[in-house]
N, CA, C and O of each residue as an XYZ file, in Angstrom:
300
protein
N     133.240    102.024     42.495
C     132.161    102.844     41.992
C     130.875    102.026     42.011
O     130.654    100.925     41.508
N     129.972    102.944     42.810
C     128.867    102.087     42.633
C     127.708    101.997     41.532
O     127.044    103.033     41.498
N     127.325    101.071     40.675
C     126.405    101.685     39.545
C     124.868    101.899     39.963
O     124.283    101.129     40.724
N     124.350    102.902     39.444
C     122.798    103.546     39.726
C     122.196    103.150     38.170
O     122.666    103.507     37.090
N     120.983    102.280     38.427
C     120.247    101.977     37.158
C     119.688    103.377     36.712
O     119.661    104.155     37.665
N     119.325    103.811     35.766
C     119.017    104.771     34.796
C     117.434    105.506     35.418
O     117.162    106.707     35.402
N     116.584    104.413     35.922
C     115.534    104.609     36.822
C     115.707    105.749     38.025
O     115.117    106.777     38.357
N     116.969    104.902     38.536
C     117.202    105.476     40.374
C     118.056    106.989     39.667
O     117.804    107.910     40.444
N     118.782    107.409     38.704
C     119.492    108.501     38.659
C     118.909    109.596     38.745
O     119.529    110.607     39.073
N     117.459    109.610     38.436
C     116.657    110.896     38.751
C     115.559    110.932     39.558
O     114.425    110.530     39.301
N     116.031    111.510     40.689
C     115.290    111.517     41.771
C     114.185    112.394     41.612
O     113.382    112.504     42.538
N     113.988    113.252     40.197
C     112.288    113.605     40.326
C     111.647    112.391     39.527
O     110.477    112.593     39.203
N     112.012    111.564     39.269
C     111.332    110.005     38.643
C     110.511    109.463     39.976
O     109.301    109.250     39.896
N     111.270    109.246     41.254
C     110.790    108.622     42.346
C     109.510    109.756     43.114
O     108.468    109.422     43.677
N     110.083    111.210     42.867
C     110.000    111.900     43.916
C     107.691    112.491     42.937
O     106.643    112.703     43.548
N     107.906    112.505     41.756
C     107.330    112.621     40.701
C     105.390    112.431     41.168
O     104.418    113.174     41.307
N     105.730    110.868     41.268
C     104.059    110.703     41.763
C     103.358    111.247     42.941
O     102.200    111.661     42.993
N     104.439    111.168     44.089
C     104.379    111.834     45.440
C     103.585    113.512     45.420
O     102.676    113.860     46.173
N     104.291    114.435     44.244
C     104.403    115.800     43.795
C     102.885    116.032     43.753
O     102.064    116.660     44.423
N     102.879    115.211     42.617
C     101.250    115.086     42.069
C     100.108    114.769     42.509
O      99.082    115.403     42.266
N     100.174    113.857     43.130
C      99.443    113.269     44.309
C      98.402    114.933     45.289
O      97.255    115.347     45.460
N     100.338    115.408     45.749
C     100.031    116.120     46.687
C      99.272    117.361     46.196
O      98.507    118.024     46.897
N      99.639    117.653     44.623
C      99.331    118.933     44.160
C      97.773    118.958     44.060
O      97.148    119.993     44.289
N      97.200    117.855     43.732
C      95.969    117.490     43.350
C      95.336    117.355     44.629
O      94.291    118.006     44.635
N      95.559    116.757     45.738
C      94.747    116.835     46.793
C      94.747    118.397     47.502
O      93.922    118.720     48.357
N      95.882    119.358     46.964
C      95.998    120.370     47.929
C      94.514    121.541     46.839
O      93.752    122.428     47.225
N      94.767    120.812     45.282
C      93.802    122.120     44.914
C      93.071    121.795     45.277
O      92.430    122.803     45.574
N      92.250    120.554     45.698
C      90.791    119.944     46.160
C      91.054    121.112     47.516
O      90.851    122.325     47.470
N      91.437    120.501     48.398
C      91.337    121.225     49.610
C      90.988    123.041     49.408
O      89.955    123.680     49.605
N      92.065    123.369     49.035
C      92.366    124.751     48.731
C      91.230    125.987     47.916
O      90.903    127.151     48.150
N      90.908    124.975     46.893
C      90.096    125.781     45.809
C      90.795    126.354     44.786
O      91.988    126.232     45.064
N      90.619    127.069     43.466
C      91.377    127.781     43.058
C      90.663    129.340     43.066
O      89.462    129.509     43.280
N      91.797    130.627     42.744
C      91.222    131.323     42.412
C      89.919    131.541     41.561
O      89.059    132.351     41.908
N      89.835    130.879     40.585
C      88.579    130.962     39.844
C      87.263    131.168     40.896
O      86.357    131.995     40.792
N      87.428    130.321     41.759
C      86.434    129.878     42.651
C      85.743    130.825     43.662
O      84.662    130.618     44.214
N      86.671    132.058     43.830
C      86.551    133.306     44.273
C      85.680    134.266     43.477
O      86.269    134.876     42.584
N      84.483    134.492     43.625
C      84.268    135.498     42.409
C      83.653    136.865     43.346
O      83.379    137.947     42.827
N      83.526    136.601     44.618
C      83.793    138.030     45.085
C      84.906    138.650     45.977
O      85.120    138.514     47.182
N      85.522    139.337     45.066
C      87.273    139.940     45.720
C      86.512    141.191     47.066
O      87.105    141.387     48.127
N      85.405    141.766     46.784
C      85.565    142.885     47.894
C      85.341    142.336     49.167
O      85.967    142.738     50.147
N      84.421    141.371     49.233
C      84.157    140.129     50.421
C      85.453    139.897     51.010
O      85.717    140.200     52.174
N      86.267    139.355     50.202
C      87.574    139.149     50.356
C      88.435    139.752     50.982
O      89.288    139.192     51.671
N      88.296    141.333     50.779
C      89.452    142.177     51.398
C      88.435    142.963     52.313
O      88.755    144.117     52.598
N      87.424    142.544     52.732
C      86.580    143.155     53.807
C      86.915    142.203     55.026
O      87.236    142.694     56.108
N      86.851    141.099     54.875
C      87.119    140.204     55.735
C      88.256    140.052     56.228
O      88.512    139.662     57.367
N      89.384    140.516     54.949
C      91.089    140.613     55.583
C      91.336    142.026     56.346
O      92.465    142.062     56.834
N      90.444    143.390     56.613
C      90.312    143.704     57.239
C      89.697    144.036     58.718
O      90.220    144.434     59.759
N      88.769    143.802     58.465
C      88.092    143.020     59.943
C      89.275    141.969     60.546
O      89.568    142.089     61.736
N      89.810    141.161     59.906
C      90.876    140.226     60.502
C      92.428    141.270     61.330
O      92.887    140.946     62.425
N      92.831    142.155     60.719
C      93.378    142.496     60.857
C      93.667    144.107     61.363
O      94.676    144.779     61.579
N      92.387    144.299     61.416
C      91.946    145.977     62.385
C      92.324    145.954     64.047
O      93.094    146.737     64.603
N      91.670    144.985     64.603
C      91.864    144.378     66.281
C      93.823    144.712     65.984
O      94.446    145.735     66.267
N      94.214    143.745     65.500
C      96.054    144.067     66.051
C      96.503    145.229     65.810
O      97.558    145.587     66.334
N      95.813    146.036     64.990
C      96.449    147.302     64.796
C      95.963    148.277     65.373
O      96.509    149.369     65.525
N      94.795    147.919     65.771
C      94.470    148.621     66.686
C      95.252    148.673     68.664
O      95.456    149.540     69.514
N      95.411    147.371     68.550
C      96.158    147.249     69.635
C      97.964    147.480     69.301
O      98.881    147.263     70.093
N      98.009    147.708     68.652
C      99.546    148.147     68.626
C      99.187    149.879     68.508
O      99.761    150.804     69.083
N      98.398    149.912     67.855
C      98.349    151.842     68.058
C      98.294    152.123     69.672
O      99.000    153.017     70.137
N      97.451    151.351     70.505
C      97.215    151.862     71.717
C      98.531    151.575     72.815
O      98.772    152.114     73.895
N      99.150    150.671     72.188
C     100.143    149.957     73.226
C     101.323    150.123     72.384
O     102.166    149.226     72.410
N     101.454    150.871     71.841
C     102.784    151.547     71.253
C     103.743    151.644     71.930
O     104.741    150.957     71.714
N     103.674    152.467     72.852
C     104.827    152.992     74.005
C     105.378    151.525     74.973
O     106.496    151.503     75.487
N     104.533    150.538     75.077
C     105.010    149.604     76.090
C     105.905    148.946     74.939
O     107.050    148.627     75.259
N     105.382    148.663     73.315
C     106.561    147.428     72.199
C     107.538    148.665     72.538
O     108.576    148.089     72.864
N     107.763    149.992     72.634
C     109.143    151.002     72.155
C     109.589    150.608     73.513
O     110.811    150.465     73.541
N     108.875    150.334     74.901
C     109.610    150.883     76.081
C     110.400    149.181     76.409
O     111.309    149.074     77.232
N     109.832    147.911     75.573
C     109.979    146.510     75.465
C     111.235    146.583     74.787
O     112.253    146.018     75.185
N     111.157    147.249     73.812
C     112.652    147.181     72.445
C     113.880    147.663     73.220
O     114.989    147.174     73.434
N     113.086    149.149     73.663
C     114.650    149.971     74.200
C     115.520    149.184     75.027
O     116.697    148.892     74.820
N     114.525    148.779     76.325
C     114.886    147.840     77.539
C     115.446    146.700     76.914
O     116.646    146.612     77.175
N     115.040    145.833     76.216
C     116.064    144.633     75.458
C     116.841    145.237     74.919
O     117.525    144.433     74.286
N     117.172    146.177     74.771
C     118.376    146.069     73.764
C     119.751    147.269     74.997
O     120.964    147.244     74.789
N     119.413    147.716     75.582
C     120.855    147.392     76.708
C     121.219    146.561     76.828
O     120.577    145.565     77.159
N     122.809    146.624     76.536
C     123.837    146.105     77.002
C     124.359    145.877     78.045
O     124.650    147.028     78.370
N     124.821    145.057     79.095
C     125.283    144.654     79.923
C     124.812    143.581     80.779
O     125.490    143.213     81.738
């Protein structure tokens, strides 16, 4: 049996400063919500982001159904 000092038995002891480190540089990077104080900006922009693909899947509909059907025969 091998003995583990009381230190090494908990690996969020080692793993601990690493966590923190990272948590703290990611809110720097990141921002927090607080930091947001206009939400409609927000979901104006996540639409504009996301109008173009849906728009192109409305128009090109029939080629993803005629893509699916065709993959999925067997043989």
């Amino acid at each position: 049996m091998i003995w583990i000092g009381p230190a090494l038995s908990n690996p969020h002891l080692l793993i601990a400063p690493y966590v923190r480190r990272e948590a703290v540089l990611s809110s720097r990077i990141e921002g927090t919500r607080a930091d947001i104080s206009d939400w409609g900006l927000v979901f104006a922009a996540s639409l504009i982001s996301v109008a173009p693909i849906l728009l192109l899947f409305i128009f090109l509909q029939k080629y993803f159904i005629k893509g699916m059907v065709t993959g999925a025969v067997k043989g």
